[in-house]
N, C-alpha and C positions, 0 to 999 in steps of 0.2 A: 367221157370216154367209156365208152362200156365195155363190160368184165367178159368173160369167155362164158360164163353160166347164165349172162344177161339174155341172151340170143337162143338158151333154150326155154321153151315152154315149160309153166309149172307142172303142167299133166304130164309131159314127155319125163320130167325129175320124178316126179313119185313116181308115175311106172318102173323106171331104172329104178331108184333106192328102193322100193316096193319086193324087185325081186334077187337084187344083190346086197341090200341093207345100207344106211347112211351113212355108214363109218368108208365102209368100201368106196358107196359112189362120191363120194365127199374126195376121198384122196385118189380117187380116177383122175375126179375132174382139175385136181391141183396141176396135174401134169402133161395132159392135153393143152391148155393157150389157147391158139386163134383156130385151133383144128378141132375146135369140142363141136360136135352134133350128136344127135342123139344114137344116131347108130353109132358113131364111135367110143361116146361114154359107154354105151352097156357093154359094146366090146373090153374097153378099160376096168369094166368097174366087175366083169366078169372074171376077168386074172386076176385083178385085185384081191377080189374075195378068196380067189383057189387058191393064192399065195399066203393069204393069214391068215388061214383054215386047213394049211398042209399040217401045222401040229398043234397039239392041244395043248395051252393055256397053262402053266403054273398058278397067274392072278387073270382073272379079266375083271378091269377096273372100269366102271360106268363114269364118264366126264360129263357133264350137267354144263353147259355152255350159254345160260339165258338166253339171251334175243339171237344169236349169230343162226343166220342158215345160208343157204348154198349162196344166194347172192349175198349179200351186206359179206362173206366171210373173205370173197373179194376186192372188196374194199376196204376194210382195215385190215392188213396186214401184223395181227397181234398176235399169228403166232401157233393157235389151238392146233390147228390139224398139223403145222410142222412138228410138233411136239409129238404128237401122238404117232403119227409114221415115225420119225427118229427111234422111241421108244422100243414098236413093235419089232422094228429092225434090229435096233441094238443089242435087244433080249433075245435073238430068233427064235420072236414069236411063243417065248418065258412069260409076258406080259402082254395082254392083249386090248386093248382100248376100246371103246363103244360108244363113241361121240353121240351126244341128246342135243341137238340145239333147240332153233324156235322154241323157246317154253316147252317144248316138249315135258321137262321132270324141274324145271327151277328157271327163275325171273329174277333180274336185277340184286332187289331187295330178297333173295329168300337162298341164291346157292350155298351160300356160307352154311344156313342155318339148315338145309338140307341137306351138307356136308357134314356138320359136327352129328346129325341124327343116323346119320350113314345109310341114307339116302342113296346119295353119291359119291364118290372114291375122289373124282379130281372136277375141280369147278372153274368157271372163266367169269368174271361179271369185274365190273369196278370196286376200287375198294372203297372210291366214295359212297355206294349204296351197299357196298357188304359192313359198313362201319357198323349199322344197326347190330348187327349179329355178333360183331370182332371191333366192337370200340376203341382196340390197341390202335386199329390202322388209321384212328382219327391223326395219328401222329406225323404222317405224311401228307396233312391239309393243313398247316401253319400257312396264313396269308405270306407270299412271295416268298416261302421256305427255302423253294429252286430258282434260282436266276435265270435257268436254261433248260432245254430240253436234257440237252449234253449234263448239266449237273447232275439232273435226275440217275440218266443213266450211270453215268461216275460212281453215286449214290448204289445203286442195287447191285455192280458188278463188286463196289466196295467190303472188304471183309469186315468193317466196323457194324456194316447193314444187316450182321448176325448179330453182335451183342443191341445195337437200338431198333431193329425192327424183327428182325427171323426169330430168335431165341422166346424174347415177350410173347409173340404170335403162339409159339408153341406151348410156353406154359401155361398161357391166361385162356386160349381160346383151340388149342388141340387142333392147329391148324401148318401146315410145312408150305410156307410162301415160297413159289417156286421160281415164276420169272414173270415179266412187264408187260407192256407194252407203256410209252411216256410220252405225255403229250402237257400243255399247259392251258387251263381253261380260261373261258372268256365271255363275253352276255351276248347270245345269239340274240336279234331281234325280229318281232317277226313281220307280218304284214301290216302292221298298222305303219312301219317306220320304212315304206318302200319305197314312196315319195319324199323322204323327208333328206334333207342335205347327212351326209357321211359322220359319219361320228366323228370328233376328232378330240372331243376333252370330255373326262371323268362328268362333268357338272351338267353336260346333254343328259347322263343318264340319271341321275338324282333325282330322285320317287318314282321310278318306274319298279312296274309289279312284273318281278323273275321269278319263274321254277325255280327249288334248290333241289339239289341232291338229296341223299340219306347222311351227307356227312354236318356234323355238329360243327367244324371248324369252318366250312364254306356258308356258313348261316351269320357267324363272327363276323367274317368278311365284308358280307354283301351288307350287312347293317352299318355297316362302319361307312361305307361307300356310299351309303342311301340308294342302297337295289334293291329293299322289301324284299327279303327273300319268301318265297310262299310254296309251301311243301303241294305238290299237283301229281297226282297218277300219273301215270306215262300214258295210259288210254285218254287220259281228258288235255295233254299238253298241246297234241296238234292241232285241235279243235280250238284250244287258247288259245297260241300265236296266228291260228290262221283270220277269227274273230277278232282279234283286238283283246278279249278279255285278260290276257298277260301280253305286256310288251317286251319278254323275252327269257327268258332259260340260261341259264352257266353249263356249259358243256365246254367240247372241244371242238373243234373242227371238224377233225374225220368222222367225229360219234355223229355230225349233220347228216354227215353222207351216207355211212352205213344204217342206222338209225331212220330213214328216211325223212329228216326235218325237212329236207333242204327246200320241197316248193312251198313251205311256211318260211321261208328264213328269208329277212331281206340283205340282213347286214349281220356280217360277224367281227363284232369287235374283240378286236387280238387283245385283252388286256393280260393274260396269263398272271394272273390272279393267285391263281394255288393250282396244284396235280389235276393232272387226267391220267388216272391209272387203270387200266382193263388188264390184271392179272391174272394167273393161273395158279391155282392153288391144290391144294390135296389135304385127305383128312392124315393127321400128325399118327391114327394108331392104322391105320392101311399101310402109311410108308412105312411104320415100324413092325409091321408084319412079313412083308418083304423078304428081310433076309439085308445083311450086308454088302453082299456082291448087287442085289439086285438094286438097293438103295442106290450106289456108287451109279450105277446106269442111269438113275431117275435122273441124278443130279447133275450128269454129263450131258443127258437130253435136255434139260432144264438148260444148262448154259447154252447149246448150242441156240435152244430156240428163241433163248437171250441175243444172243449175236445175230440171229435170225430178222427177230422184231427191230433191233438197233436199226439195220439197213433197209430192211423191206419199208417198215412203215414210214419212215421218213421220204422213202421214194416216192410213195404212194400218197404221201401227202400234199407233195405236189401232182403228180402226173394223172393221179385219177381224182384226189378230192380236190385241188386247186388254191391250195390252203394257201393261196399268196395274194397280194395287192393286185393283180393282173391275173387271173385266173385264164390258163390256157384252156383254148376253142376243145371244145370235149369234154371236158374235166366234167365233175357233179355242179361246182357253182356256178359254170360258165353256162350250163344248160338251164340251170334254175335262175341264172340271175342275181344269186349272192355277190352283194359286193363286203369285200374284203377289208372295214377301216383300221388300217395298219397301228394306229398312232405311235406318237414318239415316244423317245428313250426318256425325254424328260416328264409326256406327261404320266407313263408308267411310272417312273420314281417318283412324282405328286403322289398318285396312288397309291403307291407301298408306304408312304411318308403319313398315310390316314390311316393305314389300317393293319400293318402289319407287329407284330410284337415287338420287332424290335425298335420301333417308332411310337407305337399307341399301345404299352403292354397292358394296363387296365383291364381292358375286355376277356385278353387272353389267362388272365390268373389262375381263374379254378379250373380250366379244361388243362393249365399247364401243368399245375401241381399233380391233378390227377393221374394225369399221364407219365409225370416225374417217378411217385410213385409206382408206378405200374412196370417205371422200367428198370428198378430197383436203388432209387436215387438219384439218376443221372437231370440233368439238364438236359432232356431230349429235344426240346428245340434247341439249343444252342450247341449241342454236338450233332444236330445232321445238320443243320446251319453250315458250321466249319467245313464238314465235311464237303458239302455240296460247293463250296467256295474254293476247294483245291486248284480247279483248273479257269482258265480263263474263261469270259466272258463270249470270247469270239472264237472258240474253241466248237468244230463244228461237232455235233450229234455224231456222225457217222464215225468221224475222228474218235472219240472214247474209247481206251484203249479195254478189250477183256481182260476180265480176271475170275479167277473160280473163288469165290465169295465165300466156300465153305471152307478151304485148303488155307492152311498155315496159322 
């Protein structure tokens, strides 16, 4: 299915962003749809700019958004630019935002750490490759921590999600974790498995060589599982899966599609393993320069683009990535060919039965204790554990009720 930014040309976009700037053409083009051409962006992207350029700035805060740009920002629905318009509006234009994608100023592994140097004001990247920087966030990659999308979500609208995740963030790493995007990861595989029958049990994939992440708990895992996890650039991954030389990557789905794995990817097995998290973050002494009232706004924008990402990305997870066992005609894997092996309830419970803490604790010890400490004594796997088990099983994503996570 392609996006409204697909259908323009990359020279036609830098010309526009070129001469009304990317933050502008960026949220032009959120609101155009099936009507974007190029004369009509620059028409959009021209009020855009006189509209957040009518008054000058209290803060203008640089966001550092690693790989997202005009296209892929189409596709996953995480959220950056709803935040940023929300914000500008909300402040009239008190607060003015400066969206960097494409590497532009920060990549995967470095926004965090471009963040705490102040760099950058507010950053988007996952938190399984921000761990390196912000080791606290290892604490949301416990094997099978979430049962569900919808847990996750439960989990960050949750007010506990300040004292086990927000608060730590703030004191150990000077950082104000703002809002999600939740998804649960799985082992893409790639071209070498495109002829090969559908996955359907853990023991197909036992010694195959997987990209990890930056996160230390997704390595526990995949060892536990026999996936050889193997730490690979992101410039040398597609070049692996498309060779043969790795037989496949732990991501999520939608990261396929935005990401562009998908004409390396044959098969995506759904084992939802542990988190896919693509959050939005901010340096902790920016926000607290702000002011109070101003803070109050971040954090209203913050929930909104919470509520935001709840519904969008889950839409878009089927309608444009195809994230399902039957990928609809259009979708990204329906085009590429991804097939989708769903596996069952029970061989995922095999799974979590090998690897996860609450079944195989051994492996988990020293990263638990560490992080025990870190959260000031708690059992932090075993209180978002509970936490994440509040609502049922077959409780959809969408369904997750909001809450302001900072209030009460």
């Amino acid at each position: 299915m392609p996006t409204p930014l697909s259908k323009l040309s990359r020279r036609d976009f830098l010309d526009i962003s070129g001469r009304f700037g990317l933050t502008s053409t960026l949220l032009a083009a959120t609101g155009l749809g099936a009507g974007l051409t190029a004369s009509t962006l620059a028409r959009a992207a021209d009020q855009e700019q006189q509209k957040r350029y009518k008054t000058a700035p209290k803060f203008q805060l640089r966001f550092g958004a690693s790989g997202f740009n005009e296209r892929n920002l189409d596709i996953q629905k995480s959220g950056q630019l709803f935040f940023a318009r929300d914000l500008e509006e909300r402040t009239n234009g008190a607060i003015r935002v400066e969206f960097m994608g494409s590497n532009e100023v920060c990549n995967q592994l470095d926004c965090v750490a471009k963040t705490q140097q102040g760099i950058v004001d507010i950053y988007s990247a996952s938190t399984q490759n921000s761990s390196g920087s912000a080791p606290y966030l290892n604490v949301l990659d416990f094997a099978y921590l979430f049962p569900t999308v919808a847990s996750m979500f439960h989990f960050f609208y949750h007010r506990k999600s300040e004292q086990l995740l927000r608060e730590p963030l703030r004191q150990r790493h000077n950082l104000q974790f703002l809002f999600t995007h939740c998804d649960l990861r799985g082992i893409m595989l790639g071209l070498k498995w495109q002829d090969k029958p559908l996955v359907t049990s853990i023991d197909q994939l036992k010694g195959t060589k997987n990209r990890v992440t930056g996160t230390q708990m997704g390595r526990i895992a995949m060892e536990q599982l026999g996936l050889n996890p193997v730490p690979v650039a992101w410039e040398e991954t597609l070049d692996g899966l498309r060779q043969g030389l790795l037989d496949g990557a732990e991501t999520w789905m939608s990261a396929v599609a935005y990401a562009g794995m998908a004409p390396v990817v044959s098969q995506a097995v759904d084992l939802r393993f542990f988190a896919g998290t693509e959050h939005t973050g901010m340096s902790l002494p920016k926000f607290d320069s702000l002011g109070s009232e101003l803070q109050d706004q971040v954090m209203e924008s913050a929930y909104c683009a919470q509520i935001f990402t709840q519904g969008m990305n889950e839409a878009g997870r089927f309608e444009i990535v195809g994230a399902t066992e039957h990928p609809a005609p259009g979708t990204v894997f329906a085009e590429n060919n991804v097939r989708v092996a769903p596996l069952s309830d029970a061989e995922r419970s095999r799974a979590e039965q090998m690897c996860s803490p609450e079944f195989n604790p051994e492996p988990w010890e020293q990263w638990r204790e560490r992080l025990n400490k870190w959260s000031g004594g708690l059992d932090i796997y075993q209180e978002i554990h509970a936490v994440a088990r509040e609502i049922s099983r077959d409780t959809a994503a969408v369904n997750v009720k909001p809450q302001r996570w900072w209030r009460g």
